[in-house]
TORKOL-4160 file (C-alpha; in steps of 0.2 Angstrom, whole numbers, padded with zeros to 4 digits, m for minus):
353
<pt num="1" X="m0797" Y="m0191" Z="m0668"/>
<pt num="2" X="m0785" Y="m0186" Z="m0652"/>
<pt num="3" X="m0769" Y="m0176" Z="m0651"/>
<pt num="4" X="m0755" Y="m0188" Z="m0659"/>
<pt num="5" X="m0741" Y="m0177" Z="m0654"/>
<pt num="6" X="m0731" Y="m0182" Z="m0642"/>
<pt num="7" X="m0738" Y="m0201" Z="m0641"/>
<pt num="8" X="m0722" Y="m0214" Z="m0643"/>
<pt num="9" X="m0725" Y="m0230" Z="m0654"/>
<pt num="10" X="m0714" Y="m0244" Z="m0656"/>
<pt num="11" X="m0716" Y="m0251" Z="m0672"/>
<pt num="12" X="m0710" Y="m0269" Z="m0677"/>
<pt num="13" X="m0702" Y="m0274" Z="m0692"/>
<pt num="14" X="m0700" Y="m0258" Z="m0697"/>
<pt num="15" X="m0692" Y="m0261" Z="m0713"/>
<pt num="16" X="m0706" Y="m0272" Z="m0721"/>
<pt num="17" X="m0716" Y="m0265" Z="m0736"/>
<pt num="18" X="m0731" Y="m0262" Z="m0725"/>
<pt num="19" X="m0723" Y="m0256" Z="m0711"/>
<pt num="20" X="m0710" Y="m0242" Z="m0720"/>
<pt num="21" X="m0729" Y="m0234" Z="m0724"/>
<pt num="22" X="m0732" Y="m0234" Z="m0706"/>
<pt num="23" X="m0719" Y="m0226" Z="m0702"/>
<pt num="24" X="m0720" Y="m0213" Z="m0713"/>
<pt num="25" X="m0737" Y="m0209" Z="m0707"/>
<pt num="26" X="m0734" Y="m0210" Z="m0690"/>
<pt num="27" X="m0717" Y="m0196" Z="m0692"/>
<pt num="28" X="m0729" Y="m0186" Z="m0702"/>
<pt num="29" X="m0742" Y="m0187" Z="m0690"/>
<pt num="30" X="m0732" Y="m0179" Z="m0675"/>
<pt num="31" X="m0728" Y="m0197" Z="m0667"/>
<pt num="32" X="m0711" Y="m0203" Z="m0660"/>
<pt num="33" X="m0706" Y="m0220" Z="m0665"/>
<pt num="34" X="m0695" Y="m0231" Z="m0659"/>
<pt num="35" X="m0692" Y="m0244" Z="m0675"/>
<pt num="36" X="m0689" Y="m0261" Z="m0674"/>
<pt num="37" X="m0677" Y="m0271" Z="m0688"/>
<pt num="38" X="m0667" Y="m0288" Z="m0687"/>
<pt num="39" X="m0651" Y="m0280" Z="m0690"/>
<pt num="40" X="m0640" Y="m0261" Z="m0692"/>
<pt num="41" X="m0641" Y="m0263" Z="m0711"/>
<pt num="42" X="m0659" Y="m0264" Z="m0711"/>
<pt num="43" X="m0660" Y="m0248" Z="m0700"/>
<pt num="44" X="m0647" Y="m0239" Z="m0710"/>
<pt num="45" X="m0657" Y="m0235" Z="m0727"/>
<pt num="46" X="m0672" Y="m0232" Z="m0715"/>
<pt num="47" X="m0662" Y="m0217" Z="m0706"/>
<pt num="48" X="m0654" Y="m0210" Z="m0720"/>
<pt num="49" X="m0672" Y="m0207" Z="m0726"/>
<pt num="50" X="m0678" Y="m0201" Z="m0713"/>
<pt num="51" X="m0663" Y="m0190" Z="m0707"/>
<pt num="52" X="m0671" Y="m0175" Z="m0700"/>
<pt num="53" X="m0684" Y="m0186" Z="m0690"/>
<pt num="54" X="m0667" Y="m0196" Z="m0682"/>
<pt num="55" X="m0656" Y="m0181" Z="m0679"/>
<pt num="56" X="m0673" Y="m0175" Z="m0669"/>
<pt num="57" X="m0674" Y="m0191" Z="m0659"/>
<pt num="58" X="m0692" Y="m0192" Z="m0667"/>
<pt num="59" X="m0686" Y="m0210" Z="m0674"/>
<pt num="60" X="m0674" Y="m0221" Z="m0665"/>
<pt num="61" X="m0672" Y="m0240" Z="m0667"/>
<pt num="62" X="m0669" Y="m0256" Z="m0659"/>
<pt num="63" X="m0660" Y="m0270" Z="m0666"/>
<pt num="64" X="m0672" Y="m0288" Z="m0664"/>
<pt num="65" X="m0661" Y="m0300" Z="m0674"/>
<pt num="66" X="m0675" Y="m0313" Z="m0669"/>
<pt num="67" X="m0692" Y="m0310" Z="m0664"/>
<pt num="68" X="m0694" Y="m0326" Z="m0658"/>
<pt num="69" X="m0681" Y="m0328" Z="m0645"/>
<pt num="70" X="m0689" Y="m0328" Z="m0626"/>
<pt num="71" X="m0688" Y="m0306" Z="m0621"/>
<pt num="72" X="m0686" Y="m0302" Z="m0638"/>
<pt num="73" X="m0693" Y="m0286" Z="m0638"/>
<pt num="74" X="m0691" Y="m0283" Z="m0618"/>
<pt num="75" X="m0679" Y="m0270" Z="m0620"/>
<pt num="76" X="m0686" Y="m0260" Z="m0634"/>
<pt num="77" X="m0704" Y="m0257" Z="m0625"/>
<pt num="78" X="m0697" Y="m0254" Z="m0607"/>
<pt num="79" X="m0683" Y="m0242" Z="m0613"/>
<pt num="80" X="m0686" Y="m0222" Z="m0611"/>
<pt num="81" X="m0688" Y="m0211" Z="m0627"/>
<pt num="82" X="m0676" Y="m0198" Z="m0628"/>
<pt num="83" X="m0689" Y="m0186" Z="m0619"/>
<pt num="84" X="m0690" Y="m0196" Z="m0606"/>
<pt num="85" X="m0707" Y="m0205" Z="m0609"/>
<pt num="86" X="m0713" Y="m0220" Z="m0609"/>
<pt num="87" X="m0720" Y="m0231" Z="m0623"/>
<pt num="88" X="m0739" Y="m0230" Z="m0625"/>
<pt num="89" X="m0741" Y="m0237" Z="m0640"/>
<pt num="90" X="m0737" Y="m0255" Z="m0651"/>
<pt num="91" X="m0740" Y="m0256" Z="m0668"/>
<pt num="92" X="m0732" Y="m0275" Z="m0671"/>
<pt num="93" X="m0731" Y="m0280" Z="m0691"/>
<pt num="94" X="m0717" Y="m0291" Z="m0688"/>
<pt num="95" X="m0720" Y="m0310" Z="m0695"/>
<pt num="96" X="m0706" Y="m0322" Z="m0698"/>
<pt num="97" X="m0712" Y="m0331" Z="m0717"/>
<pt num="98" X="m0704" Y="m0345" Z="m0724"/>
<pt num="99" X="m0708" Y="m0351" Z="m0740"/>
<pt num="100" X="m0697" Y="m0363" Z="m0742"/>
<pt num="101" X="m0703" Y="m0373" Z="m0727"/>
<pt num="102" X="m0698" Y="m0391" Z="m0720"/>
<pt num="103" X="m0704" Y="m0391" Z="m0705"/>
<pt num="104" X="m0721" Y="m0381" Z="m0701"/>
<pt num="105" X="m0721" Y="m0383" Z="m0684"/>
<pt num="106" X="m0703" Y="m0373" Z="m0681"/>
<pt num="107" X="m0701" Y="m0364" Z="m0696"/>
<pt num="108" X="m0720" Y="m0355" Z="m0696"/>
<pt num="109" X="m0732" Y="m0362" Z="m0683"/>
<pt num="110" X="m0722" Y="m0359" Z="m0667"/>
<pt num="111" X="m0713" Y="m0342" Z="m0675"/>
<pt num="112" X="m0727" Y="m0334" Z="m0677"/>
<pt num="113" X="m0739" Y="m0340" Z="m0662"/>
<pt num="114" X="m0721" Y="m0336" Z="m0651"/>
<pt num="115" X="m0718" Y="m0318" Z="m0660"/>
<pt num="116" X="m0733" Y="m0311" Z="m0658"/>
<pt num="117" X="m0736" Y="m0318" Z="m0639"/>
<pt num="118" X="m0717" Y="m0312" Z="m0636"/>
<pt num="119" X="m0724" Y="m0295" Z="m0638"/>
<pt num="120" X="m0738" Y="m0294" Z="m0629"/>
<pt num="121" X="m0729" Y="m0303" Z="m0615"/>
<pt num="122" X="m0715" Y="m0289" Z="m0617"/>
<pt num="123" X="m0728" Y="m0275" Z="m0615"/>
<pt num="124" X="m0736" Y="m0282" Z="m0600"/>
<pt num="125" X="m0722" Y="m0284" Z="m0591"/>
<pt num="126" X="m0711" Y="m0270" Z="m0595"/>
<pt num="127" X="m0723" Y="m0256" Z="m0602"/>
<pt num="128" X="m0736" Y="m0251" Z="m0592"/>
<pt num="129" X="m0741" Y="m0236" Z="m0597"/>
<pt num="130" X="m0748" Y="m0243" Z="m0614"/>
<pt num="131" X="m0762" Y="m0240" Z="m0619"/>
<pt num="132" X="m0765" Y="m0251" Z="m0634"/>
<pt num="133" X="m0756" Y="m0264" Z="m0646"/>
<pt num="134" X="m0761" Y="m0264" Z="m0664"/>
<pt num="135" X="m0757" Y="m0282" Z="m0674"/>
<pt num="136" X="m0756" Y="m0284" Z="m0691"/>
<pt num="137" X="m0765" Y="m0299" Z="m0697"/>
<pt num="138" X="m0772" Y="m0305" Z="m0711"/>
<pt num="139" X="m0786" Y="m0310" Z="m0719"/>
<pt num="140" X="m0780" Y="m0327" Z="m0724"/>
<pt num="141" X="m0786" Y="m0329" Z="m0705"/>
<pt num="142" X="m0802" Y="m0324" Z="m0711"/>
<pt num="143" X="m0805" Y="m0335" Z="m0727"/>
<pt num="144" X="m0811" Y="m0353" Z="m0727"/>
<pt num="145" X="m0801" Y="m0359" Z="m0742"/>
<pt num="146" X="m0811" Y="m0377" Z="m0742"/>
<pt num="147" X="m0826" Y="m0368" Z="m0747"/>
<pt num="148" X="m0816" Y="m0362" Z="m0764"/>
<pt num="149" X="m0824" Y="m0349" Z="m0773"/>
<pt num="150" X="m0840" Y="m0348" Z="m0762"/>
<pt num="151" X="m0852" Y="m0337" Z="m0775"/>
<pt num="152" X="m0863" Y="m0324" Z="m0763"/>
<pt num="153" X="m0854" Y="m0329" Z="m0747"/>
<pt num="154" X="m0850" Y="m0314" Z="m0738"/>
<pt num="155" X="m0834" Y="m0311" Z="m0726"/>
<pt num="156" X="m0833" Y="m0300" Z="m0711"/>
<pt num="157" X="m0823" Y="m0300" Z="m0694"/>
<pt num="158" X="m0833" Y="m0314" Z="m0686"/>
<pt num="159" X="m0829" Y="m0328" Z="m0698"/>
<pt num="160" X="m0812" Y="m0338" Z="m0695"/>
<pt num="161" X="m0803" Y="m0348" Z="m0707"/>
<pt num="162" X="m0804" Y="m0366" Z="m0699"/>
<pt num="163" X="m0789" Y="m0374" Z="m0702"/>
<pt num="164" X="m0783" Y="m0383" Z="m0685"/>
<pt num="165" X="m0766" Y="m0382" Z="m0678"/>
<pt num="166" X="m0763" Y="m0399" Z="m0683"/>
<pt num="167" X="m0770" Y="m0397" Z="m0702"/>
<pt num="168" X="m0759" Y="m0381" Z="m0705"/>
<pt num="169" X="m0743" Y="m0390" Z="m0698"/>
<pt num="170" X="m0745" Y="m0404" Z="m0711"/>
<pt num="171" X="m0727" Y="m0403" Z="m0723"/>
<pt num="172" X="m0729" Y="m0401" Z="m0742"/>
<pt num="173" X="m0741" Y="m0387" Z="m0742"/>
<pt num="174" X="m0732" Y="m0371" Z="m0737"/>
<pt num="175" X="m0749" Y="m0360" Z="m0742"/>
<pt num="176" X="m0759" Y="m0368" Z="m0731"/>
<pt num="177" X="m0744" Y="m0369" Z="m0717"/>
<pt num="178" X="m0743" Y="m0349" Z="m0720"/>
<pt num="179" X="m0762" Y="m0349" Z="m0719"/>
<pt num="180" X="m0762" Y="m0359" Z="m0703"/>
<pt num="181" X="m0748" Y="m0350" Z="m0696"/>
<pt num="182" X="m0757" Y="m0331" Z="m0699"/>
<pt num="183" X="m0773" Y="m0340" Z="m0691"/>
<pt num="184" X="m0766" Y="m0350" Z="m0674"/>
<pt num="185" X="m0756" Y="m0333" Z="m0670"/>
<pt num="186" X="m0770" Y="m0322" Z="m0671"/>
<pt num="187" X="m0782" Y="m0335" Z="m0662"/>
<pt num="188" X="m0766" Y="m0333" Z="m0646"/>
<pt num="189" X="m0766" Y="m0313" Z="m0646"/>
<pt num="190" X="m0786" Y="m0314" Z="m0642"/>
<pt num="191" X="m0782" Y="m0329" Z="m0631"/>
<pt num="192" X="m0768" Y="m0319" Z="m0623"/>
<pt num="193" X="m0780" Y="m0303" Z="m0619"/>
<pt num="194" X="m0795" Y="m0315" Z="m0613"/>
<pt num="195" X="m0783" Y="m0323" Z="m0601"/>
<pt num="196" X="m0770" Y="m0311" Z="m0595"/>
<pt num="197" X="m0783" Y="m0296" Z="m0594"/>
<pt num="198" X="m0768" Y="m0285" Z="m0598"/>
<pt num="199" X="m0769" Y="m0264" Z="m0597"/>
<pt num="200" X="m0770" Y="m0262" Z="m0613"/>
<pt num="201" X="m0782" Y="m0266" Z="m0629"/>
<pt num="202" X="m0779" Y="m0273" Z="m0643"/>
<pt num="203" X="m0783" Y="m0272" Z="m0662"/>
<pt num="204" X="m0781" Y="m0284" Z="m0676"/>
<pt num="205" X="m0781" Y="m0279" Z="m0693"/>
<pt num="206" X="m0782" Y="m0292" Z="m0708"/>
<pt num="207" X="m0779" Y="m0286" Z="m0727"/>
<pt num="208" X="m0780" Y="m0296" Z="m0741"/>
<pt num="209" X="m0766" Y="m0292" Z="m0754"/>
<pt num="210" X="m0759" Y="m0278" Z="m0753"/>
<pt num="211" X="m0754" Y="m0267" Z="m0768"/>
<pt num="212" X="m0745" Y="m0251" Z="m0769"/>
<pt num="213" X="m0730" Y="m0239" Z="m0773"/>
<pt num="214" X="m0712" Y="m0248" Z="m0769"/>
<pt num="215" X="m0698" Y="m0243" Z="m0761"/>
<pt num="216" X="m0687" Y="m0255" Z="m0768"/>
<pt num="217" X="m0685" Y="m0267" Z="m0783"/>
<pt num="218" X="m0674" Y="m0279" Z="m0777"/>
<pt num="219" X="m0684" Y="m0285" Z="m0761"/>
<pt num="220" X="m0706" Y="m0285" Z="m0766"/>
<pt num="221" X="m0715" Y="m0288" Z="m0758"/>
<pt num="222" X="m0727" Y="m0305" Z="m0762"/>
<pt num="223" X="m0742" Y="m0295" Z="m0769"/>
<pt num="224" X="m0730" Y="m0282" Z="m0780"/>
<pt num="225" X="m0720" Y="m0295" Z="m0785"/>
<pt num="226" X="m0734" Y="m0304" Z="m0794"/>
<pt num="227" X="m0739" Y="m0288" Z="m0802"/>
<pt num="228" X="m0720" Y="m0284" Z="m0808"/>
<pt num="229" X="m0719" Y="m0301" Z="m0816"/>
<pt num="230" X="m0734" Y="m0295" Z="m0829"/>
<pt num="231" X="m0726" Y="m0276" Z="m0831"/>
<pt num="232" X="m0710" Y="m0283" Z="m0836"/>
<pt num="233" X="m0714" Y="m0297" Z="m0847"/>
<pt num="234" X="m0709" Y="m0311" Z="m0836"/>
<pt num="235" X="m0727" Y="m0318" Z="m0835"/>
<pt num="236" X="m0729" Y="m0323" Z="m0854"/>
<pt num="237" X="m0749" Y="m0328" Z="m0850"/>
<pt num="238" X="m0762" Y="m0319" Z="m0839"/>
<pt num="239" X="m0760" Y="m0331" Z="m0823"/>
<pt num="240" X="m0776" Y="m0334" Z="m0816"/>
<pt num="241" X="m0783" Y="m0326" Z="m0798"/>
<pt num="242" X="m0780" Y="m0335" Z="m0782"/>
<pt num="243" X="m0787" Y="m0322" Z="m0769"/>
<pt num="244" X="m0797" Y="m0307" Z="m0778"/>
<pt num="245" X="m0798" Y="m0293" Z="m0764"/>
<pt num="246" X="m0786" Y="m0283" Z="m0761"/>
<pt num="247" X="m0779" Y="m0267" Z="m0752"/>
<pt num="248" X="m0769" Y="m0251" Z="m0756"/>
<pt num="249" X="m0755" Y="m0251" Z="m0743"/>
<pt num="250" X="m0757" Y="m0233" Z="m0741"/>
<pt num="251" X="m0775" Y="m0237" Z="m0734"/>
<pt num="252" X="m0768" Y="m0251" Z="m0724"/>
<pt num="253" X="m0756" Y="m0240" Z="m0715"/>
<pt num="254" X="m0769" Y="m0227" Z="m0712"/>
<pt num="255" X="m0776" Y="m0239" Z="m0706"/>
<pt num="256" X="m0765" Y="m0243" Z="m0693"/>
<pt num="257" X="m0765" Y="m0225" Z="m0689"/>
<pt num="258" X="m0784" Y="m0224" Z="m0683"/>
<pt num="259" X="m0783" Y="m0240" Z="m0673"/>
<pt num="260" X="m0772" Y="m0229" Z="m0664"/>
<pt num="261" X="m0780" Y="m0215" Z="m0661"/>
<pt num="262" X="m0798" Y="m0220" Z="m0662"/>
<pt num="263" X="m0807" Y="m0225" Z="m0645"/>
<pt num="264" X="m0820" Y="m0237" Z="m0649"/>
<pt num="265" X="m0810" Y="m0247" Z="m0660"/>
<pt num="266" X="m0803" Y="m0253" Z="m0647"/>
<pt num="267" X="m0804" Y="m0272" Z="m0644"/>
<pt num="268" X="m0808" Y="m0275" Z="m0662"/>
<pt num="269" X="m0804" Y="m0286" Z="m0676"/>
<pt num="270" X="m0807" Y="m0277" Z="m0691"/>
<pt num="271" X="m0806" Y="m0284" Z="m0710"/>
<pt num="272" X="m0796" Y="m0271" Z="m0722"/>
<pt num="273" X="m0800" Y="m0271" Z="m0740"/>
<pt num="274" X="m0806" Y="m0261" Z="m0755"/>
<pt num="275" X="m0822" Y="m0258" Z="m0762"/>
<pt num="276" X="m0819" Y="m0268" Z="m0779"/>
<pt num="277" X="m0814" Y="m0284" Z="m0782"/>
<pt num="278" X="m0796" Y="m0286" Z="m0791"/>
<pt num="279" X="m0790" Y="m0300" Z="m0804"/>
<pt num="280" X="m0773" Y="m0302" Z="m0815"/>
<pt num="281" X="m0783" Y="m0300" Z="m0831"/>
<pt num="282" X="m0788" Y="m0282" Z="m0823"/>
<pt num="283" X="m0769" Y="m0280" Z="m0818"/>
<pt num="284" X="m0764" Y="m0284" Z="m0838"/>
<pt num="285" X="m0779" Y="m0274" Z="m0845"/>
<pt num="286" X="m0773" Y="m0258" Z="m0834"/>
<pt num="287" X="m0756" Y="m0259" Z="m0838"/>
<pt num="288" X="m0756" Y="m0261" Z="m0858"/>
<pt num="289" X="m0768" Y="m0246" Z="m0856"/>
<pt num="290" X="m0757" Y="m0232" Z="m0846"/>
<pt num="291" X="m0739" Y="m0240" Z="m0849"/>
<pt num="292" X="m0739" Y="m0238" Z="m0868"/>
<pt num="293" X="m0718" Y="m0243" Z="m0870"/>
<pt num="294" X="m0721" Y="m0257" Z="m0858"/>
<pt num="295" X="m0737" Y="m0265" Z="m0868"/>
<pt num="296" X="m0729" Y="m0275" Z="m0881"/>
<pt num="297" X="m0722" Y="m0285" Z="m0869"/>
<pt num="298" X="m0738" Y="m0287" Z="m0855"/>
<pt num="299" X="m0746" Y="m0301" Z="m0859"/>
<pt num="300" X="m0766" Y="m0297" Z="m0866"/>
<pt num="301" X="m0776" Y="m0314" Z="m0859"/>
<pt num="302" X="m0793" Y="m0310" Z="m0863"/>
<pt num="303" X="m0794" Y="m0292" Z="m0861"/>
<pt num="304" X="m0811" Y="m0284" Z="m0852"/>
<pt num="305" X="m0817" Y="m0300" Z="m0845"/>
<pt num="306" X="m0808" Y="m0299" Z="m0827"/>
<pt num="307" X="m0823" Y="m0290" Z="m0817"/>
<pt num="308" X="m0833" Y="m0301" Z="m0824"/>
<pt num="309" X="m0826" Y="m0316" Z="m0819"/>
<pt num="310" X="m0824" Y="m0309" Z="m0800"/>
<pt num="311" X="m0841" Y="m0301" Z="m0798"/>
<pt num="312" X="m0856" Y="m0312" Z="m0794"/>
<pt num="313" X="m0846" Y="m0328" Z="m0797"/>
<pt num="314" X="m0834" Y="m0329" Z="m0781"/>
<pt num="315" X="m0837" Y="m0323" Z="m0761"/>
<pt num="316" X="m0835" Y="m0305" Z="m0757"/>
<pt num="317" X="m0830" Y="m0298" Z="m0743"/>
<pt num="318" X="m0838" Y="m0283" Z="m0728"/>
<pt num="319" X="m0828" Y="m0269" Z="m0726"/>
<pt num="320" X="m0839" Y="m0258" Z="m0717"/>
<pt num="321" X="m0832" Y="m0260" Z="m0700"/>
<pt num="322" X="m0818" Y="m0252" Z="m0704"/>
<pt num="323" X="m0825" Y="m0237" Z="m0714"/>
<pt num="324" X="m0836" Y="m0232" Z="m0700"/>
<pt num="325" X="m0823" Y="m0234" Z="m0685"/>
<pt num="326" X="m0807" Y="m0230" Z="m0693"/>
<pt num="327" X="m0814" Y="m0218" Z="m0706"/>
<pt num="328" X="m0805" Y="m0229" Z="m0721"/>
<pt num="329" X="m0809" Y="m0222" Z="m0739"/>
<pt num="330" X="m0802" Y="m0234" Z="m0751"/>
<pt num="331" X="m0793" Y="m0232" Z="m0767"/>
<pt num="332" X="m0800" Y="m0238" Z="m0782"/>
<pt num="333" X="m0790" Y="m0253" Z="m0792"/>
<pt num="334" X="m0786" Y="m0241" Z="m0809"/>
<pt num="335" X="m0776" Y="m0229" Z="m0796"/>
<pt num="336" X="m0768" Y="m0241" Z="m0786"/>
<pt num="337" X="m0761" Y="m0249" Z="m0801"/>
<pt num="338" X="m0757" Y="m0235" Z="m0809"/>
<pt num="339" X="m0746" Y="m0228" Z="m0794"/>
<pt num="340" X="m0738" Y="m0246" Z="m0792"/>
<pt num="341" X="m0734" Y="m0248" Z="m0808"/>
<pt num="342" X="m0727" Y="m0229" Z="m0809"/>
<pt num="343" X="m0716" Y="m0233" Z="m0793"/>
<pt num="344" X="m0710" Y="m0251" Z="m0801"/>
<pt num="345" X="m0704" Y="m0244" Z="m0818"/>
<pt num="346" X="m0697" Y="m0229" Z="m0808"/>
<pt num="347" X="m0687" Y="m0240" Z="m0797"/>
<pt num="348" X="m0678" Y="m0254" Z="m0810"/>
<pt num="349" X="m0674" Y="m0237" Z="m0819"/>
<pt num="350" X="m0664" Y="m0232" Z="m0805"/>
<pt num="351" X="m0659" Y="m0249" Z="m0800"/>
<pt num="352" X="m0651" Y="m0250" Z="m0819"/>
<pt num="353" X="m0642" Y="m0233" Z="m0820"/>
């Protein structure tokens, strides 16, 4: 890999559980980094972490209360870094999600087809000198959820999922509106780069769930929430498995890192995932075994059979792109829970005192 010192990222929705390990790596890795958050008191707890990287002007931020809004994030790439250098690189993790959805159309589809074409549109107008854009994506964009559990079908980063703009903006399903939303906005980055023949590259990158050490209790994300509700005893049954691959985040940020850096991963969509397959029985049966205080209250399900259900018996999924362009080794599940679980129990300890 190149020199990283000296090279300026900005880095969207900088506060998001994905994005706080980007950022860490990046600092760690010599990179200056201009963080984007929706508002000061998202930026505050981010600073006072990162105090010596902010009184160095290594880290600076830029307030995008709406990603959305038309020049959103003009001002944030065209602005010079304390050093006086220009932006060279975009790492954009920034998504607007609404569960809770009405209306698909304006509250996903068009947020995030509009967020993530608002920032290429910000680079090319306003950042010339960049080289690269790496997107965060996802591999709901991937998937073909019609075809269920699909025993021996394979994934990799030439399948699509195929839902249409007008099946993902139906109301009354918000999964397959989130689905269609991640899908339509990835489908417009590559439309934008075949199109507008910018100066720079871009990347896409497309985890599954992703699992791994917290930063907070009170604001999980989706994937750890889901684990924290069998650690704690909220989930009195083993809930079954909707999506069986999965990702440490700390391999997803690294991730992001070697898109960066890498040459020839440029102009690539690259599917990131573990080796093994994960389910919720594997999750229960992990954490009765290495949270001994916490196993009264973790529901057992049928212990030892959650491998057995994944493998063979649902589609797997290629991730050997990624391994040989961006170098990836990737956790194993038993550490991944472990470390999570560690991190969760650690936090509400906190949280309580």
């Amino acid at each position: 890999m190149s020199s990283t010192n000296g090279k300026h990222v900005l880095l969207t929705g900088a506060s998001g559980f994905l994005a706080a390990w980007v950022l860490r790596y990046l600092l760690e890795q010599g990179f200056t980094v201009r963080a984007t958050v929706r508002s000061q008191s998202k930026a505050d707890p981010i600073a006072a972490q990162y105090a010596t990287a902010v009184s160095s002007n290594q880290l600076t931020f830029a307030i995008v209360p709406d990603i959305v809004s038309p020049g959103a994030h003009d001002a944030a790439v065209k602005e010079l870094f304390a050093d006086g250098q220009p932006l060279d690189f975009v790492v954009h993790t920034a998504s607007p999600f609404h569960m809770g959805t009405t209306d698909p159309v304006s509250q996903m589809l068009e947020p995030a087809v509009k967020g993530t074409i608002g920032v290429l549109e910000s680079v090319q107008a306003y950042a010339p000198g960049v080289k690269r854009v790496v997107i965060t994506g996802s591999f709901v964009a991937v998937v073909n959820a019609t075809k269920g559990a699909w025993p021996g079908k394979v994934y990799d980063e030439s399948d699509w999922n195929p839902l249409t703009w007008e099946e993902s903006a139906k109301p009354g399903n918000p999964m397959i509106n989130y689905m269609g939303s991640k899908t339509v906005a990835e489908h417009a980055a590559w439309d934008f780069i075949k199109e507008k023949k910018p100066n720079f590259d871009l990347i896409t990158l497309c985890p599954p769930y992703v699992f791994g050490p917290e930063q907070s209790i009170k604001s999980l994300n989706t994937s750890n929430w889901v684990l924290w509700q069998l650690l704690s005893g909220a989930a009195t049954e083993v809930p079954p498995t909707d999506l069986h691959v999965w990702v440490d985040v700390r391999n997803a940020a690294q991730a992001h890192l070697a898109a960066l850096v890498v040459p020839e991963a440029g102009g690539k969509r690259f599917y990131i995932g573990a080796d093994e397959h994960w389910s919720f029985q594997d999750a229960a049966d992990i954490f009765r075994d290495n949270f001994p205080d916490l196993r009264q209250n973790i529901p057992a399900g049928k212990p030892g059979t959650g491998l057995g259900i994944a493998e063979g018996e649902i589609y797997t999924a290629d991730n050997t792109r990624s391994k040989q362009i961006l170098g990836l080794k990737y956790l194993p599940l038993h550490q991944t829970l472990v470390d999570t679980g560690k991190s969760l129990v650690e936090l509400q300890q906190k949280e309580k005192a």
